[in-house]
KESEDO-129297 format. One record per residue (C-alpha): residue number from 1; residue in three letters; z, x, y. Coordinates in Angstrom, 2 decimals, always signed. Each point is the difference from the previous one (the first is absolute). Layout:
+-----+------+---------+---------+---------+
! pos ! code !       z !       x !       y !
+-----+------+---------+---------+---------+
! NUM !  ALA !       Z !       X !       Y !
...
+-----+------+---------+---------+---------+
This chain:
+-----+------+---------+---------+---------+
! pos ! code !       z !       x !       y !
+-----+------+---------+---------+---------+
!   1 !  UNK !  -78.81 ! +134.46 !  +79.61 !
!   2 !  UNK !   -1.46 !   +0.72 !   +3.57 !
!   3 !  UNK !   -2.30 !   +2.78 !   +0.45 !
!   4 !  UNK !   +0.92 !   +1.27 !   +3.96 !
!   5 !  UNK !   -2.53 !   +2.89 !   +0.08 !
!   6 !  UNK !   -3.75 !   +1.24 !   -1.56 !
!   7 !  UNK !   +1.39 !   +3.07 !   -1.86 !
!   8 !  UNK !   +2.94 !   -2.56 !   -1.55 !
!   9 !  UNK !   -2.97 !   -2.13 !   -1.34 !
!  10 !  UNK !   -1.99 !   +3.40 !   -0.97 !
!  11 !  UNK !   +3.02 !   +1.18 !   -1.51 !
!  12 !  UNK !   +0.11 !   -3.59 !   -2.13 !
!  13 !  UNK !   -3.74 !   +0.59 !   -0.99 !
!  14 !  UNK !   +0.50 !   +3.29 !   -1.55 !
!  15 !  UNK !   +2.88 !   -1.52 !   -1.74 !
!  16 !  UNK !   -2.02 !   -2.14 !   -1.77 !
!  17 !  UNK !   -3.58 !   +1.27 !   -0.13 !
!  18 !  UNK !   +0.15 !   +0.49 !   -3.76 !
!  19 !  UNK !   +0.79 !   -3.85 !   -0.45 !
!  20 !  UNK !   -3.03 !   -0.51 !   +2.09 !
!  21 !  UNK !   -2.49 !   +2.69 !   -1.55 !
!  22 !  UNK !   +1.06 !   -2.07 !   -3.45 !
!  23 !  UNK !   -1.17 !   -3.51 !   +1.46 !
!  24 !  UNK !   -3.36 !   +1.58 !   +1.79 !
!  25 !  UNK !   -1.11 !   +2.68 !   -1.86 !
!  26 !  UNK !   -3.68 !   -1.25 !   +0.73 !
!  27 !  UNK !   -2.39 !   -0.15 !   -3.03 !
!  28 !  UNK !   +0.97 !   +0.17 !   -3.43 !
!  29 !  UNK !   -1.38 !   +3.27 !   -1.72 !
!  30 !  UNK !   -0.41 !   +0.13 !   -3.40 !
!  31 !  UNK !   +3.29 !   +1.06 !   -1.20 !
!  32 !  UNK !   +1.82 !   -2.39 !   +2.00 !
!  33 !  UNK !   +2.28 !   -2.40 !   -1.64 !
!  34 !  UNK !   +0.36 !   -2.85 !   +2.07 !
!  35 !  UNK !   +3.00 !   -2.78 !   +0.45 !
!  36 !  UNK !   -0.74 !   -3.09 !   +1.47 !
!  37 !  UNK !   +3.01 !   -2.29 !   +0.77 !
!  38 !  UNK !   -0.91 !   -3.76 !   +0.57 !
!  39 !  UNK !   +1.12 !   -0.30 !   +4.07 !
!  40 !  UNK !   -0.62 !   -3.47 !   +0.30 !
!  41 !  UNK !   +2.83 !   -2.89 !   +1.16 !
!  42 !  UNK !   +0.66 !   -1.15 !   -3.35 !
!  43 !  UNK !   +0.78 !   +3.75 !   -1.06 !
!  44 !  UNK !   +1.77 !   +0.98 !   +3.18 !
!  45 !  UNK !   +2.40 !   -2.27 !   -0.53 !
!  46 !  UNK !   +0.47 !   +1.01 !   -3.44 !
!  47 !  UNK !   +0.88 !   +3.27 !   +1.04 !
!  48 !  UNK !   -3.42 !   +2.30 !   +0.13 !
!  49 !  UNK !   +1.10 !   +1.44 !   +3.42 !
!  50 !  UNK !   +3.05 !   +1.76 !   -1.55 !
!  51 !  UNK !   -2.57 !   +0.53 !   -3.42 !
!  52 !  UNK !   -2.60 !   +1.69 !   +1.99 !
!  53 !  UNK !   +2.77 !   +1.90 !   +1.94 !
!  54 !  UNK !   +1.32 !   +1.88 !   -3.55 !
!  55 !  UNK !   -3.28 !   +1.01 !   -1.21 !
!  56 !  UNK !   -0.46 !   +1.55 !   +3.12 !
!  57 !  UNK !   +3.31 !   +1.43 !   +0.39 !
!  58 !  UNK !   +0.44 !   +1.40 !   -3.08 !
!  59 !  UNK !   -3.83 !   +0.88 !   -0.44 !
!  60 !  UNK !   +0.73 !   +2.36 !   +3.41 !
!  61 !  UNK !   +2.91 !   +1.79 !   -1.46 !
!  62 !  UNK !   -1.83 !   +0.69 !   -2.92 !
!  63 !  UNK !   -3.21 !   +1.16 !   +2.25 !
!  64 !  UNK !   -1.80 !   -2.06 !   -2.59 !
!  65 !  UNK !   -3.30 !   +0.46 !   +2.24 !
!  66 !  UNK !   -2.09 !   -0.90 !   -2.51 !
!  67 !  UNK !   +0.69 !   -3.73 !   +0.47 !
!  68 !  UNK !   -0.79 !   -2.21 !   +2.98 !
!  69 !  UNK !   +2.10 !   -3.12 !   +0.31 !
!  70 !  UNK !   -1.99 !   -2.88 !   +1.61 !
!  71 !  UNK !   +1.46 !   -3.48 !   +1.26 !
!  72 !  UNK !   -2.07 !   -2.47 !   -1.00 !
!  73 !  UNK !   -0.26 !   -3.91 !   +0.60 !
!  74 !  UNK !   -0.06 !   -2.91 !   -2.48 !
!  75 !  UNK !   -0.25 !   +1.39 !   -3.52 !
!  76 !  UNK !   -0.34 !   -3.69 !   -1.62 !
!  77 !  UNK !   +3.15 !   -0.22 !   -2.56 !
!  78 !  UNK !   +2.96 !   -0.93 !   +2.91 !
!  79 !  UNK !   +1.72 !   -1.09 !   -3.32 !
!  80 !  UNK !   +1.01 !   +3.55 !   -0.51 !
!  81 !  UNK !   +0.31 !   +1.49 !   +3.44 !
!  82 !  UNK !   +0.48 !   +2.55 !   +0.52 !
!  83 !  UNK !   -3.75 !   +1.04 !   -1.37 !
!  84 !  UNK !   +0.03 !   +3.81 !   -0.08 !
!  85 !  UNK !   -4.20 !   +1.32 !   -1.76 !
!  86 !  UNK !   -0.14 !   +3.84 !   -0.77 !
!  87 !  UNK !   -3.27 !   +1.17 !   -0.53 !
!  88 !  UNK !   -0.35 !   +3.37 !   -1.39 !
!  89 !  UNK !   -3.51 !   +1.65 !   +0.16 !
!  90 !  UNK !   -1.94 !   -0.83 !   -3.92 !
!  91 !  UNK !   +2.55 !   -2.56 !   -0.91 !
!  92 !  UNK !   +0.32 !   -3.87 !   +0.41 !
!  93 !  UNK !   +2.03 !   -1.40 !   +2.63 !
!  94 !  UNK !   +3.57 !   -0.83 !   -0.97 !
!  95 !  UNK !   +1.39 !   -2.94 !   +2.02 !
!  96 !  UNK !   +4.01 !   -0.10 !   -0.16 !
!  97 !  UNK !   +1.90 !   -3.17 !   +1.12 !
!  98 !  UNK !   +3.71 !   -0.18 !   +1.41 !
!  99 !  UNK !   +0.07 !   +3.14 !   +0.96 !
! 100 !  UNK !   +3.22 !   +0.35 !   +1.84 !
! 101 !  UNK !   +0.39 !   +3.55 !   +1.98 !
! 102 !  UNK !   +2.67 !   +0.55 !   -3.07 !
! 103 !  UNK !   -2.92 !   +0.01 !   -2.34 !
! 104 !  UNK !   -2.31 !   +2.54 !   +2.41 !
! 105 !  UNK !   +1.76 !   +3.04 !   -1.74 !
! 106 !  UNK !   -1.21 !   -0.86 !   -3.44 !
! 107 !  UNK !   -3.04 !   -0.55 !   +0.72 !
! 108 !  UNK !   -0.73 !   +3.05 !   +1.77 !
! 109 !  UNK !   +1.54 !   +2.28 !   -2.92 !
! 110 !  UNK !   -1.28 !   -2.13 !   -2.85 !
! 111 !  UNK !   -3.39 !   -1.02 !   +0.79 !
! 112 !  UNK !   -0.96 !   +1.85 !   +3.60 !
! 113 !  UNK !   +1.38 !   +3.60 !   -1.73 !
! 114 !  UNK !   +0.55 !   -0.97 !   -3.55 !
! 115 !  UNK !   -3.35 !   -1.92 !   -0.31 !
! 116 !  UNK !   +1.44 !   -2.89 !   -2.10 !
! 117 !  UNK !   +0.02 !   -3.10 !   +1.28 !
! 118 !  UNK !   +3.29 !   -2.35 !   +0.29 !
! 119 !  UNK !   -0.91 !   -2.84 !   -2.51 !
! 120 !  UNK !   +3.23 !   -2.00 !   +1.00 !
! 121 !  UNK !   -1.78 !   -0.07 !   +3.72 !
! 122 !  UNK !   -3.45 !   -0.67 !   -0.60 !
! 123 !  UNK !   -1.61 !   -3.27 !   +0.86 !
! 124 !  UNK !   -3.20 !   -0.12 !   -2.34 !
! 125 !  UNK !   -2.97 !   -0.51 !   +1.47 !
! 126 !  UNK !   -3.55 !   -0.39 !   -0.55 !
! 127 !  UNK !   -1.49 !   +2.36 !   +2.80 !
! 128 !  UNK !   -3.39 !   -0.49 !   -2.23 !
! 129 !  UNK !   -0.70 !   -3.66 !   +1.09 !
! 130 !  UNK !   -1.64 !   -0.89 !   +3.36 !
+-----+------+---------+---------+---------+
C-alpha cells in the first residue's frame, strides 16, 4: 500500500494506535501482566510475527489494557519456538512453547483471564538456577 499524503498516513496511525499503545506502554506498573514473545530469527521463522500479531489483536478488541505485549529476542529453547513467557504480578513465570497464533486464544482465557495455566503448553523450567 502507498501512502500519497500526511493525513492518509495520520489517518493509518489512528487506525492502529491501540496495537501500538499495547507494544509501548512504557514501564510495567504493578498490576501489569506482561507477554513476552521470543522475536528472534529462529522464532520468526517459526511463526512469532503472526503469534505476537494475535495477542495483540485480540488483546485490543478485548481492551485488555492491563497487559503489555513485548517482543523480545532470543529466549534460549529455539526447540520449541515459538517461546511465548507470561508473567503475572506475585506469580512465577510460565514459559509456553509452540505457541502457534491458534493457541493465543486459550491462553488468554485460560491462564491470562482464567488464571490457570495450559499444562499441555508449558515448557518446565528452572527459573531458580543461575
Amino acid at each position: 500500500m502507498k501512502i500519497k499524503s500526511l493525513d492518509e498516513l495520520r489517518k493509518i496511525r489512528e487506525e492502529h494506535s491501540n496495537q501500538v499503545r499495547l507494544r509501548e506502554h512504557g514501564e510495567v506498573a504493578g498490576d501489569k501482566i506482561e507477554v513476552l514473545i521470543g522475536m528472534a530469527t529462529c522464532g520468526i521463522s517459526s511463526g512469532a510475527r503472526e503469534t505476537l500479531n494475535a495477542f495483540v489483536n485480540t488483546l485490543s478488541s478485548e481492551d485488555m489494557d492491563n497487559v503489555k505485549v513485548v517482543p523480545v529476542g532470543c529466549i534460549g529453547y529455539c526447540h520449541s519456538e515459538p517461546t511465548v513467557q507470561v508473567n503475572i504480578p506475585g506469580q512465577k513465570p510460565v514459559l509456553y512453547g509452540n505457541v502457534k497464533e491458534n493457541k493465543v486464544r486459550d491462553i488468554i482465557e485460560k491462564h491470562i483471564k482464567g488464571g490457570k495455566p495450559i499444562e499441555s503448553l508449558i515448557l518446565h523450567v528452572d527459573f531458580e538456577r543461575a
